[in-house]
N, C-alpha and C positions, 0 to 999 in steps of 0.2 A: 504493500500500500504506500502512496508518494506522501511523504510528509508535506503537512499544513504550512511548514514556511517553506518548503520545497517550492509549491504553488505560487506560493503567494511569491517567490522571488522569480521563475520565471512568468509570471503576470506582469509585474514588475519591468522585467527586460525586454515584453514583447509589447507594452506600454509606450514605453522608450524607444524601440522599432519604429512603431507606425506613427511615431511624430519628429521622426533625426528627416521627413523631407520623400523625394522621388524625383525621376529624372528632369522633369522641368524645372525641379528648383537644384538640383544637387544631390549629390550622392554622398553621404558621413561613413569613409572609411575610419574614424576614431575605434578605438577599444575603450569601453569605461568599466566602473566598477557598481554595484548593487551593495549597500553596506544596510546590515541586519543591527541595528544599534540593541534589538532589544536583546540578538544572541551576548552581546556586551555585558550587559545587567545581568543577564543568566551567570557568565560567567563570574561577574562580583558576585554574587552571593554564593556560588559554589563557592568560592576564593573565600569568604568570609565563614562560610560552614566548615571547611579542612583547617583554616587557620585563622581563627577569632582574634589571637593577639600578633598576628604580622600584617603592617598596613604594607599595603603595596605601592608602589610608587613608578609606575607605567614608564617604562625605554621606551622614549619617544624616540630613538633610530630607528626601532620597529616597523612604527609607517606613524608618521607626521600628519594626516589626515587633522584639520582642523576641527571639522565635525566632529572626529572619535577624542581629542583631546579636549574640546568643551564637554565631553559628556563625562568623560572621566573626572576635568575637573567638578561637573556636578555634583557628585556623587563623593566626591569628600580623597580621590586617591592622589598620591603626592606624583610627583613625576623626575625620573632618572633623566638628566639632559648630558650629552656628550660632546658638544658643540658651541657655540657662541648663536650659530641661529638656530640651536632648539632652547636654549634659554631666552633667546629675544620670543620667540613664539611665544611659549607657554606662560613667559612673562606679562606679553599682551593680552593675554586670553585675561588675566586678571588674577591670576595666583597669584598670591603671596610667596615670598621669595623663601617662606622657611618651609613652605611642600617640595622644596628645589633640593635633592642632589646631583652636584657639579662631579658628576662618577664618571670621568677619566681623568686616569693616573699620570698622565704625560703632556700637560697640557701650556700652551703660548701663553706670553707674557700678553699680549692681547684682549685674550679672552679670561683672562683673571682680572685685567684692568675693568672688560666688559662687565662681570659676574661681579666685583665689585659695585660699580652703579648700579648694577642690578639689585642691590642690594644679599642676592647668593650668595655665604659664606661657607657650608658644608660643603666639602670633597674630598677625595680620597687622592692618596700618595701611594706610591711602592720604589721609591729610588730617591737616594742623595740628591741630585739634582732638582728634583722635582723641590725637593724643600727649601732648596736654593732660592729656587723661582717663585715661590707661594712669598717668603720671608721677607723680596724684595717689591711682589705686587699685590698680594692680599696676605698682610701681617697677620689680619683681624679674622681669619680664616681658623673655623672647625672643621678638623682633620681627623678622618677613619681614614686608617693604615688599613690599604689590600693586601690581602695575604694571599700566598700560591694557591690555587685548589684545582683538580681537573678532574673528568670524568672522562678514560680511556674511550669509551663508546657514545659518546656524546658526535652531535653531528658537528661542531667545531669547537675546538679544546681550546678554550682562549686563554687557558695557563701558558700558551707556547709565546704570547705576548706581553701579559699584564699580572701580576702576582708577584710579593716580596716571598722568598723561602722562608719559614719561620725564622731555621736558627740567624737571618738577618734584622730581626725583629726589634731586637732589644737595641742594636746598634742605628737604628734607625728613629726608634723613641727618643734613645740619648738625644741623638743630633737634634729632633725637633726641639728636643727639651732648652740643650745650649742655642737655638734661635730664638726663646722664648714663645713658639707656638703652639697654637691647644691642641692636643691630640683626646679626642673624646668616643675613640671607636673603632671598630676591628669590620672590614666586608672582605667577602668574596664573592668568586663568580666562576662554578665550577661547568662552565659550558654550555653553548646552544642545544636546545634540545636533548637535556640529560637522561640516561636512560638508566642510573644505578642511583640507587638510595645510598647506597655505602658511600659517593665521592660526597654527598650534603654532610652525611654525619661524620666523616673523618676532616671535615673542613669545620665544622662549628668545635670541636675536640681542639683544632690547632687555636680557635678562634679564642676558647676558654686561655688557651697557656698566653696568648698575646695580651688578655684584659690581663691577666694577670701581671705580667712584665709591666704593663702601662701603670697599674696600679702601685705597684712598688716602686717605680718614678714619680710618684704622687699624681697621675693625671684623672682624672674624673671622668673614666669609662661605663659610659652609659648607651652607646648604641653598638649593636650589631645588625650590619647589612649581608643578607643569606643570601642575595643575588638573585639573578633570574633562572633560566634554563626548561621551567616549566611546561610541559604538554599536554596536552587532552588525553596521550593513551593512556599515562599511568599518574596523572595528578594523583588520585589518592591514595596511592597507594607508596608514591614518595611524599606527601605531604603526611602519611602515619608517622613515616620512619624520623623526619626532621622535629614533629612536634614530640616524638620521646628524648630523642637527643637534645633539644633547647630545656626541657622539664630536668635533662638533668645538669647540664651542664652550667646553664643561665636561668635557674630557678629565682633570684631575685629579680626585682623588678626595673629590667630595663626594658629602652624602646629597640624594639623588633623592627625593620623594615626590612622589603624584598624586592627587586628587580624584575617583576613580570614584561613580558612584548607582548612575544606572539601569542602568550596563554589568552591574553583579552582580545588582540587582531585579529589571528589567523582565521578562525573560523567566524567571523563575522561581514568577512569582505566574501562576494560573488564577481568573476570577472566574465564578459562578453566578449569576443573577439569574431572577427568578422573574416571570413573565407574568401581572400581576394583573388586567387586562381588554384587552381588542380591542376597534376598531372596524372592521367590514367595511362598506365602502362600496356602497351600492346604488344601483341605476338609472343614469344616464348616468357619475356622477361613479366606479362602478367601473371603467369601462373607460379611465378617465385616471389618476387615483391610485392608489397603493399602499395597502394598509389601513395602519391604525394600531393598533401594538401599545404599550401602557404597562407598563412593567416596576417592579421595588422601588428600581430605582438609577438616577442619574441625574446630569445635569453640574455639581449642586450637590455629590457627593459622591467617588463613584470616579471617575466620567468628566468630573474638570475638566480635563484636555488637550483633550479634545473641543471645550469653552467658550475657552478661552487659548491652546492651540497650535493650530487645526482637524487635529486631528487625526481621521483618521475609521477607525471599529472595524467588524471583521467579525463578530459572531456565528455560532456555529451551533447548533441546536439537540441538546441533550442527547437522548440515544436513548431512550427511555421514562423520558422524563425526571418524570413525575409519573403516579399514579395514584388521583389525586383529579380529575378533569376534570369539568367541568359539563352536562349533558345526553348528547347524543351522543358516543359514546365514537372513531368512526371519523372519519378524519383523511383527507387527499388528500396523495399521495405525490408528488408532483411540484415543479418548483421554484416559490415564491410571493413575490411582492414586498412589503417591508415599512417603513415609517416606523418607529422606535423612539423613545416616549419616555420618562423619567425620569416619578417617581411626585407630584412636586408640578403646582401648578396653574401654572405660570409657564409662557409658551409658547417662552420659550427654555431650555426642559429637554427640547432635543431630543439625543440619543443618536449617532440616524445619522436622516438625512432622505431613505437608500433605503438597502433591505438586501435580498439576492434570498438567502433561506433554503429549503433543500434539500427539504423539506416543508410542507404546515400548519403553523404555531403555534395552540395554542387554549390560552386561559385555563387556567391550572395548569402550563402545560410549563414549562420550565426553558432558558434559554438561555446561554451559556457562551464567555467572552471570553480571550482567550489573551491573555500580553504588557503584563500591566496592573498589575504591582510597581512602577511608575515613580509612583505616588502611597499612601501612607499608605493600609493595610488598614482598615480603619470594625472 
């Protein structure tokens, strides 16, 4: 049975169809997106059922969507900015500057100066220099020490980047301590897309020995940041594992925050793309290959997971999804094999390099990809 917001979203795109225009006024080869704001609120309140005492605080590198960060800001969640224009954003939208973590550890004497008028003073360090930098552009700056964390099967390990080793930890407080600046906090970020509960809980363990270090230099450690990495497959079943290891480790009362993206994006954004020629294969080489379809979008734009994670998308096609099609108007109803690719000439702007679509596709259909908020709307 089709799910009720199934419908409701292709109603939605085929709405959007039959007012983008027709040949006397033009034809809209754009791609756009269908965003389910209410799958959003679903997902806060599951986020707020698994984890009552960790506020989330939405990576806006995620997808920047104005619309999804005014809702978020409704709705009371702080937000991760790693940039100088995700902090001008979300500082427009009307946040207040203390929902703001400035969470990268390597950042311009520029955008310190920015995040300064901004009034942003929270962000995190993992290297000598960095504090170098903070010391000379924002003095007045509270600082969580990143600490290493990674999860081996995570779809990218961004311990291979960003992360102080512990046993650097202590030598790292010192230093802040001889610059006279606050250190109030321990984060990590054990990977996109985590798929072991063991890398959260051996990172809040290292998390416990650094408050502690910090504590012993007298600093007033009060936050831990658990980072993002969060999924729809196994949300709660890493979110069990992380609220026993905070109960024991961080049983006093400090502030929890976490680094959600894609847990609140992903599944709330629907993408359209529009089938602007075919190639159907004849004579011997039909009987082995799938045809080829070339679409408006492609791995230089929505579908850079595809190119970076291999990740691989299922299409299907939208139901009278255009009524501008080229010659014959009759289709073949049965299932058809298909190569997808992306609209430039580059031959790694492939999509998917097989896709068994439930009908024909012919030049003008519309094809429609579920699950794709996890990159920046075009």
């Amino acid at each position: 049975m089709t799910d009720p917001m199934d419908r409701l979203i292709d109603l939605t795109i085929q709405t959007r169809l039959s007012s983008m225009g027709n040949y006397e006024f033009g034809i809209t080869d754009e791609p756009f997106f269908v965003a389910d704001l209410g799958q959003v609120l679903r997902q806060h309140r599951r986020w707020q059922t698994n984890f009552p005492n960790v506020h989330p605080f939405y990576a806006v590198k995620c997808n920047p969507d104005p619309t999804l960060l005014r809702l978020l800001a409704e709705i009371g969640t702080g937000f991760d900015c790693a940039s100088t224009e995700e902090l001008r954003v979300v500082v427009n939208l009307g946040v207040d500057p203390s929902r703001i973590i400035f969470a990268n550890p390597c950042k311009s004497a520029s955008s310190l100066l920015f995040a300064a008028r901004m009034g942003v003073t929270l962000t995190t360090f993992d290297n000598l220099d960095e504090l170098e930098t903070i010391h000379t552009f924002l003095p007045t700056a509270r600082l969580v020490l990143r600490i290493y964390a990674c999860d081996n099967d995570a779809i990218i390990m961004l311990g291979e980047k960003f992360g102080a080793p512990v046993e650097c930890s202590f030598f790292l407080l010192q230093r802040a301590q001889e610059l006279g600046l606050e250190v109030c906090g321990v984060s990590f970020h054990v990977g996109t897309g985590a798929a072991n509960a063991s890398a959260y809980v051996n990172a809040i363990r290292h998390a416990r020995m650094v408050f502690e270090l910090g504590q012993s230099l007298g600093y007033d450690m009060n936050l831990l940041d658990i980072g993002g990495g969060y999924q729809d497959s196994n949300f709660e079943k890493i979110a069990q594992s992380v609220r026993v290891a905070l109960m024991e480790d961080f049983p006093s009362q400090i502030r929890i925050i976490a680094e959600p993206g894609r847990y609140f994006a992903r599944s709330a954004y629907t993408l359209a793309c529009k089938v602007l020629s075919r190639r159907c294969h004849i004579a011997g080489a039909a009987q082995e290959r799938p045809d080829m379809l070339y679409q408006n979008d492609g791995v230089y734009g929505s579908f850079m997971n595809v190119l970076l994670e291999k990740e691989v998308v299922h299409p299907s096609l939208i139901p009278c999804s255009s009524p501008y099609h080229l010659g014959n108007t009759k289709r073949a109803h049965e299932p058809h094999r298909y190569s997808i690719w992306g609209p430039t000439c580059d031959s790694v702007d492939c999509v998917a390099r097989e896709s068994t679509l439930e009908a024909e596709v012919r030049v003008g259909d519309w094809l429609k990809y579920s699950n794709m908020g996890g990159e920046p709307p075009s």
